[in-house]
N, C-alpha and C positions, 0 to 999 in steps of 0.2 A: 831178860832185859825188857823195861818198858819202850814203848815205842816214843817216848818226849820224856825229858826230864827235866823240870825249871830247878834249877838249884840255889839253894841258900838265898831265899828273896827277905822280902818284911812283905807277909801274907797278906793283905785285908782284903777278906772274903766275903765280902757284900752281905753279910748277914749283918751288920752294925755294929759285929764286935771288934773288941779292941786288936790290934795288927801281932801278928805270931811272928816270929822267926820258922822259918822251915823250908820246905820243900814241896812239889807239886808234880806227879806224875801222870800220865795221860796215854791211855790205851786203846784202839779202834775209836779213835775219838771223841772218848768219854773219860772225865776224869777216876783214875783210881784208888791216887793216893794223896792225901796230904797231911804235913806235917814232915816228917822225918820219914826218908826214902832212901834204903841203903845201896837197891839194886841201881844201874845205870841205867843209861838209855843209848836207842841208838841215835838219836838226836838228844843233844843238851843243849840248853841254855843258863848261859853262866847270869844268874840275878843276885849275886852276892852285893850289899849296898843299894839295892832297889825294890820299888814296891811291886808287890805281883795281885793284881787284880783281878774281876772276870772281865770280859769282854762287856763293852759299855755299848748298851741298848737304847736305839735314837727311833721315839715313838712318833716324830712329828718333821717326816720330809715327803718332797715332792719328786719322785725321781719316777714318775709315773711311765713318761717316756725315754727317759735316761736308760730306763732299764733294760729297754729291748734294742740297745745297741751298745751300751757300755758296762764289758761287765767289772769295773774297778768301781764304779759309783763315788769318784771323788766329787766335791771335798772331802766328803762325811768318812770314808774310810782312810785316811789320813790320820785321825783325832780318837783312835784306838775304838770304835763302833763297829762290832760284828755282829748287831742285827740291827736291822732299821723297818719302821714302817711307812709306808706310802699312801696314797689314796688320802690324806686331809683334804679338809675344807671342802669338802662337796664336788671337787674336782678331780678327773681322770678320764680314762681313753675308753670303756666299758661300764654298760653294753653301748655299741654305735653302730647304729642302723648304716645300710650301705648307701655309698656317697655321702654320707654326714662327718666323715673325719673333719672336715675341715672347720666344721664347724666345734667339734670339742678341742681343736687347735686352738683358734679363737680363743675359747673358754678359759685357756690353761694360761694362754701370753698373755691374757687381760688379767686376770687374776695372779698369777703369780711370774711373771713379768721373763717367761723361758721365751727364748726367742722362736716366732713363729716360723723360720725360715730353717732354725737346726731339727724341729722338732717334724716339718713337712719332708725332708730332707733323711731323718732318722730314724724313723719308726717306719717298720716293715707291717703292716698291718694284716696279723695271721688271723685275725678272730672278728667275732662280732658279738656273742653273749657274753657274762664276764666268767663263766666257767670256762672258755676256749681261752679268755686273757690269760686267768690263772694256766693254763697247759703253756700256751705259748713263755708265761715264761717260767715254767718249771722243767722247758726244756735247756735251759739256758746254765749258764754256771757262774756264779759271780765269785766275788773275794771276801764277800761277807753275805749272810742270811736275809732274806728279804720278805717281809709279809706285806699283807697292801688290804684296802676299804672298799667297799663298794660305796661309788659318790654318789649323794642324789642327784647332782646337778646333770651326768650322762644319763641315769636312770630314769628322770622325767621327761629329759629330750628324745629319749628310744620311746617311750611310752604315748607321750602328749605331742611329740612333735612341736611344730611353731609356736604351738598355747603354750607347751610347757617351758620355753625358751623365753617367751614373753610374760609368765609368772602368772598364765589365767588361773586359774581357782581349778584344783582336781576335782572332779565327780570320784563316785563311786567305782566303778567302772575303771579310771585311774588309777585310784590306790589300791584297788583291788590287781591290778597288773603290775604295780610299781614292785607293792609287796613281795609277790609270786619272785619277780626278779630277786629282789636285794632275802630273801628266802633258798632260792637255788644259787647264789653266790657265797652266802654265808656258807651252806652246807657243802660248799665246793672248795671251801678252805679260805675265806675270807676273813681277817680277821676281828673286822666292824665293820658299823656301815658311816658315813661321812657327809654333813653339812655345811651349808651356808647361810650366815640368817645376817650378815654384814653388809648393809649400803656400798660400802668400801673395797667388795671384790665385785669386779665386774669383767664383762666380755670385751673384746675391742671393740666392740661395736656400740658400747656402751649399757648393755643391758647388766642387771644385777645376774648373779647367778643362777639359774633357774630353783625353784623351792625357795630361796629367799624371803619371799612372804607366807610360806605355806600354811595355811588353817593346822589347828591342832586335829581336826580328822587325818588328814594327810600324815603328819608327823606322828602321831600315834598306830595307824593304821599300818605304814610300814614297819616301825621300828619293835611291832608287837611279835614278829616273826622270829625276833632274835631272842625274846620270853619262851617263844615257842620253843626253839632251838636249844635253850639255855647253854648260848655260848656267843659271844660277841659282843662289843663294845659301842655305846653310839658316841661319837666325835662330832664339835663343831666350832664353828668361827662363829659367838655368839653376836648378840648384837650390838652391844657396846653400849657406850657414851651418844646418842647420838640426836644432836640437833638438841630442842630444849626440852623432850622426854627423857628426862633425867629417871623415870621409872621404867626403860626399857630394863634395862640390865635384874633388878626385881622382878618385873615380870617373866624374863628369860630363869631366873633360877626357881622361881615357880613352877613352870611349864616341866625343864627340865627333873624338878626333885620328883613331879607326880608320875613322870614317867619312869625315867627308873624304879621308883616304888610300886609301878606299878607290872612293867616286866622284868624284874631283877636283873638287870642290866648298867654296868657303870655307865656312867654318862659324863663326858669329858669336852671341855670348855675352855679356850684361851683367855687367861686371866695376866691384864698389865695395867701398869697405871697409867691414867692419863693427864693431863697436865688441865683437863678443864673441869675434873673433881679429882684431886690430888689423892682423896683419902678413901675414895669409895669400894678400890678393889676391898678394902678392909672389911668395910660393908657386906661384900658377897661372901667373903671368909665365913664370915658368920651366919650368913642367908645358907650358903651350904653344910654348915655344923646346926643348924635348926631343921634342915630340913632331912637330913639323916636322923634325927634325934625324933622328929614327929612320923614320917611314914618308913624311914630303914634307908633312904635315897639314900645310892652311893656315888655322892656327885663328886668329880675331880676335877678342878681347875690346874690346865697346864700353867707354870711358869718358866721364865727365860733367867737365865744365868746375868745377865747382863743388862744394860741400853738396848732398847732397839733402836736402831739407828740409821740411816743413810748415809753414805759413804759420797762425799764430794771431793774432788778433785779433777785434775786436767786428762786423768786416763774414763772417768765416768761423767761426771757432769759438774757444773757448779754455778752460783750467782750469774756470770758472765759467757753461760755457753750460747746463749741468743742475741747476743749483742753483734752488732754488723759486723765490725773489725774483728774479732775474734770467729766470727762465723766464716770468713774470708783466711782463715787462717786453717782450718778446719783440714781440710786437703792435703796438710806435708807433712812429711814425714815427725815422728813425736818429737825425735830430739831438735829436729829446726825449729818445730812448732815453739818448744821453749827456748831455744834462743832469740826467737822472732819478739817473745813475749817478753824477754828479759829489757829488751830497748828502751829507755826511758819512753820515749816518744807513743812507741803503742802503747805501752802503760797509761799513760796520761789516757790516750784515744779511747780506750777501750771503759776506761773508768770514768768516762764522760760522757757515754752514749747512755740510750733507754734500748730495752729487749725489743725485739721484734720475731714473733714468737709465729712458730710454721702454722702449727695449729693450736687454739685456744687453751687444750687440757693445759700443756708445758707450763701455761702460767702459774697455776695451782700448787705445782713443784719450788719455782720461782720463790715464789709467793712465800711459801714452807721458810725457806732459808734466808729469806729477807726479814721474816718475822722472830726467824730465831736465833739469832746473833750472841745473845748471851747462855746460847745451849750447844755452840759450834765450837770444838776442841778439835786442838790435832791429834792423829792417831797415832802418830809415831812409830817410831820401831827399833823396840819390841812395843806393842801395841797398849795403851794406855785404856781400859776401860771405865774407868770410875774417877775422870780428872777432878781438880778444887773446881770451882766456880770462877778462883782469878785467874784462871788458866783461857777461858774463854776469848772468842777473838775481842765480842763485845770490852769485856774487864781489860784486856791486854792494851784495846787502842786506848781507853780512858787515862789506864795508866801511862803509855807512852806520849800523849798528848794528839795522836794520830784518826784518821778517818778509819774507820773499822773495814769498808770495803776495799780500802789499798792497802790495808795490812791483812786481810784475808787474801787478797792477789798476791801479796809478798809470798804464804805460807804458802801456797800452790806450787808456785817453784822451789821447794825448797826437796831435795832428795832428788836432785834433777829433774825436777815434774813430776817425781812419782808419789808425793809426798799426800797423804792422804787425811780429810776432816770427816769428824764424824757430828752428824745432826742427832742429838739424843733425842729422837721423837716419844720415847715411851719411856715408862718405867725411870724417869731422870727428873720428876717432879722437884722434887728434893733437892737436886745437884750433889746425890751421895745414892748407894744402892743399901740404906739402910730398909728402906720398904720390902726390897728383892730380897735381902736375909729372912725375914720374916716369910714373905710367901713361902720359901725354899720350907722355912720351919713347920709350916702347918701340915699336920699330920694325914692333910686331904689332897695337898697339893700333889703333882705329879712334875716332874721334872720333861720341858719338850720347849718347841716351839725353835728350835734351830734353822726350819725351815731350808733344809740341803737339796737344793740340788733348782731353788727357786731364788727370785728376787734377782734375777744374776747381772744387772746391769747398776744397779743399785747398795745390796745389801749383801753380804758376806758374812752369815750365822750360824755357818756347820760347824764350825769351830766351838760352838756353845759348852762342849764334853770337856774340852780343855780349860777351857776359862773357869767351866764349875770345878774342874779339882784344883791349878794351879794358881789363880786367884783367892780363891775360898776359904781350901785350905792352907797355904800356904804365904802368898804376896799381901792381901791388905791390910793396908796401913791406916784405913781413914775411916776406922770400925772395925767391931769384932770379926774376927773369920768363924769359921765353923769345922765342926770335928773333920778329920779325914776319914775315918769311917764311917760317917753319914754321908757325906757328899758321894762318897762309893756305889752306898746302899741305893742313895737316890736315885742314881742312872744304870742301876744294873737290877738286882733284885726286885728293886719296885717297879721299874718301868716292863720288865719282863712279867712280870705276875697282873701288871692291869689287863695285859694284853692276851692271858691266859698261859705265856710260853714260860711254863713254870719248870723246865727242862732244863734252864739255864740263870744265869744271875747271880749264882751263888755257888761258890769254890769248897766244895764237897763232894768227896766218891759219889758214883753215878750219873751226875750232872754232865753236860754239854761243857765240852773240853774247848772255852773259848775264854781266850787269857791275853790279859795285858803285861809285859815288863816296863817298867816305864821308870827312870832316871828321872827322880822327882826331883833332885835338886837341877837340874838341865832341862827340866819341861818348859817349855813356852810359845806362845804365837811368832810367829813372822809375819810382817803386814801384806795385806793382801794385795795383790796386784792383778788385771787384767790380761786375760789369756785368750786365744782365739783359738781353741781347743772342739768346740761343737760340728758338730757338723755341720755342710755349706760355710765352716770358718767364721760361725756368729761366736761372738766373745761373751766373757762370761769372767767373773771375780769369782778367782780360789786361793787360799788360804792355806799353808803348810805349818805344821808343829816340827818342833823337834823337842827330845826326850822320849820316845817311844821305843824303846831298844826292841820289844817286841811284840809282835799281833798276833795272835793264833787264833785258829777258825778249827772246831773239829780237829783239836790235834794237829793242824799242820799249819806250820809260821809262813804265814802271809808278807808281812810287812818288816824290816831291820831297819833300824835308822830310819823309817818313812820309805826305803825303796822295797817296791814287791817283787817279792822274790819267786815267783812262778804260779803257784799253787791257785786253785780257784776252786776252795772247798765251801762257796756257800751255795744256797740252796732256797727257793721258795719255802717256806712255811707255810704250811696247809692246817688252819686252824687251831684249835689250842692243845699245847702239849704237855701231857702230863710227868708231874714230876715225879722221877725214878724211886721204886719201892727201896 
């Protein structure tokens, strides 16, 4: 008897072919058979009328300290992800010189908005190199596989200290130390190394990330180690759009193609569109297809499945969260809060006042959703990602004859306060995700930017796994979808092999026995709601699927309907694995 046996599924096995009928069996946790499997097993799973995937591989979260105290890693394992990787954006806890945690705290809540209170509160702090982080957590057991980056933003604060925190210029001396590190990290099973080059992430304290301006000595001089190595990825938050050097973004895939070409090394970069050159990701598209074509650069821009977006409403923030009377409201309990709100009387009050804002930044936010009125949809639920344009509140009031701000207060209560807007900041140029097909399409793009286990006051994108299959292939209505066995391919095979973990991704004898069942006609979001789940009870937005009938890690079913059923067969990932003879 085999030790798992998936029965009678519709196969699509991440290699981009077309979906089998058959079967799937799974032995000491590596697959052994597929297709048609006569023996039993001593566990089965009935997949008769369901798709049977691999396990879907999420290259771009934060769960840097999530991880040394939680070993479920929700949301992200929720949304059928049985490996994930950590360490983006130039952010993480290693190496951290002693007495300095607090300060890579700092670093991670200004940057990716985890609250500093769960994270001082949850993280056991067993190490200080990042070979002891990798130990500490390869002592740990989670529910899915976890690999992680070494970030420069920790590596120049352990190195430079105060200089390196305040973005002085490395010497030699510098990157001569920096290297050494992100050198004995890689070799210690790391499986990139991770950047910052965005105005836009900063510390609480307001500083940019540290490396954020770094000379190309600096960014050459480390990242040359992993040529050395020949094995690692470099990752970053590029520059962007920003200000009126509309040649940043150029100059970054310049920079980026000569390096790679120069230590054969992918190099991987968040690619979206922005709304103050609508057309330009398009631009890079091609700046990275010219620059593979002139020096061999294997440049990969990530993209997102969806909007990215802010989530506004009365459980996270919105228009009217600084306004005096509603700031006076702050205090009770939620459900009085929205009774309190429903009173005609404070409605008028509240929709009459001007903000008065605790500290300056808030305004900026403010600002965001004041300016963007005709990009603000409900999210509904089941959750709407790709609404018409007349869906907006801006369209809605014109057409109802209404003021847009008291018919945005209206939507707030509506699902008893829980009722959720989404602000399309990215990728929504258009008011359709015909751009975001295209990126998905390009044969350089890599599928990420989910960003789990970060944003958590704000943004809720671990779900990104779900919306690329059950949107994609299957729901939309307002453009073409795309095959079901590409979308597959895109989050399992491909994202498993940029990362070198060529073990897995793809539903063939030998391979890592990590499998999705998943009830495609029942797959879908549930809207996200606000949870006080972290430690010290800071809250945080997570997001549940249903459709998932089942999760498997290494052979052993994690996940049924979404609930986990005991097992905790994941495991660190120690650099790249080769795929089975």
């Amino acid at each position: 008897m085999h030790d798992l046996v998936i029965k009678g599924g519709t196969i699509v096995d991440g290699s981009g072919s077309a979906p089998i009928e058959g079967d799937v069996a799974i032995d000491d946790g590596k697959l052994t058979a597929v297709g048609s499997v006569s023996e039993g097993g001593r566990e089965e799973v009935d997949a008769k009328g369901k798709l049977v995937t691999p396990g879907f591989v999420d290259i771009h979260t934060h769960y840097d300290g999530q991880a040394t105290w939680d070993e479920l890693l929700t949301p992200t394992s929720w949304h059928g992800v049985t490996t994930l990787v950590m360490g983006n954006c130039g952010v993480g806890f290693a190496p951290v010189a002693p007495g300095k945690q607090e300060y890579l705290i700092g670093l991670m809540e200004g940057v990716e908005d985890i609250p500093g209170t769960a994270l001082h509160e949850g993280i056991d702090w067993q190490w200080e190199s990042f070979p002891e982080y990798l130990d500490a957590l390869d002592k740990r057991r989670f529910v899915l596989d976890v690999g992680t980056q070494v970030p420069h933003g920790a590596v120049r604060a352990y190195v430079m200290g105060e200089r390196g925190a305040k973005n002085e210029p490395a010497n030699a001396k510098d990157i001569e130390e920096m290297a050494a590190i992100v050198k004995e990290g890689i070799a210690a099973g790391a499986l990139g190394f991770s950047m910052s080059r965005t105005i836009v992430h900063r510390a609480v304290d307001g500083e940019v990330v540290p490396g954020t301006h770094a000379a190309e000595d600096e960014i050459f001089g480390i990242a040359k180690v992993l040529g050395e190595l020949g094995q690692g990825i470099v990752e970053l938050a590029p520059a962007g759009v920003q200000g009126e050097d509309m040649s940043a973004p150029e100059k970054e895939i310049d920079w980026m193609g000569r390096l790679s070409g120069e230590i054969g090394r992918p190099v991987s970069f968040a690619l979206v569109q922005h709304d103050v050159a609508p057309n330009h990701w398009r631009e890079l598209l091609a700046l990275c297809d010219r620059a593979g074509d002139v020096s061999g650069a294997d440049l990969r821009p990530q993209v997102a499945a969806r909007p990215n977006t802010l989530l506004i409403g009365l459980p996270t923030f919105q228009p009217f969260s600084f306004r005096p009377s509603m700031m006076a409201l702050g205090g009770l309990p939620f459900e009085e809060r929205v009774a309190r709100l429903r009173d005609p009387g404070v409605r008028e009050k509240i929709l009459s006042e001007e903000s008065v804002y605790p500290i300056p930044q808030l305004k900026v936010v403010i600002e965001m959703i004041n300016n963007g009125l005709d990009k603000i949809f409900r999210l509904g639920d089941p959750p709407d990602y790709e609404p018409p344009p007349e869906m907006s509140v801006r369209s809605q009031a014109l057409s109802q004859g209404v003021d847009p701000y008291g018919l945005l207060y209206d939507w707030l209560l509506e699902m008893d306060g829980k009722q959720l807007l989404m602000l399309t900041l990215l990728n929504y140029s258009d008011l359709n995700l015909d751009p975001v097909r295209e990126m998905l399409l390009h044969p350089r793009s890599a599928f990420g930017l989910a960003d789990g286990g970060a944003h958590c006051g704000a943004i809720c994108d671990a779900s990104m796994t779900t919306s690329l299959l059950s949107h994609w292939a299957r729901d939309r209505t307002r453009g073409d979808q795309l095959p079901l066995e590409f979308v597959v391919k895109k989050m399992t095979a491909d994202t498993a092999s940029l990362y070198g973990m060529h073990d897995r991704g793809v539903l063939t004898p030998g391979m890592k026995g990590d499998v999705n069942v998943i009830d495609f006609d029942r797959l879908g979001l549930e809207i996200p709601v606000l949870a006080n789940d972290l430690p010290a009870g800071a809250s945080r937005l997570i997001q549940r699927a249903h459709g998932y009938e089942a999760t498997i890690v290494s052979g052993e079913v994690t996940f049924r309907d979404g609930v986990h059923q005991g097992p905790l067969p994941g495991r660190l990932v120690r650099g790249p694995q080769q795929r089975p003879a």
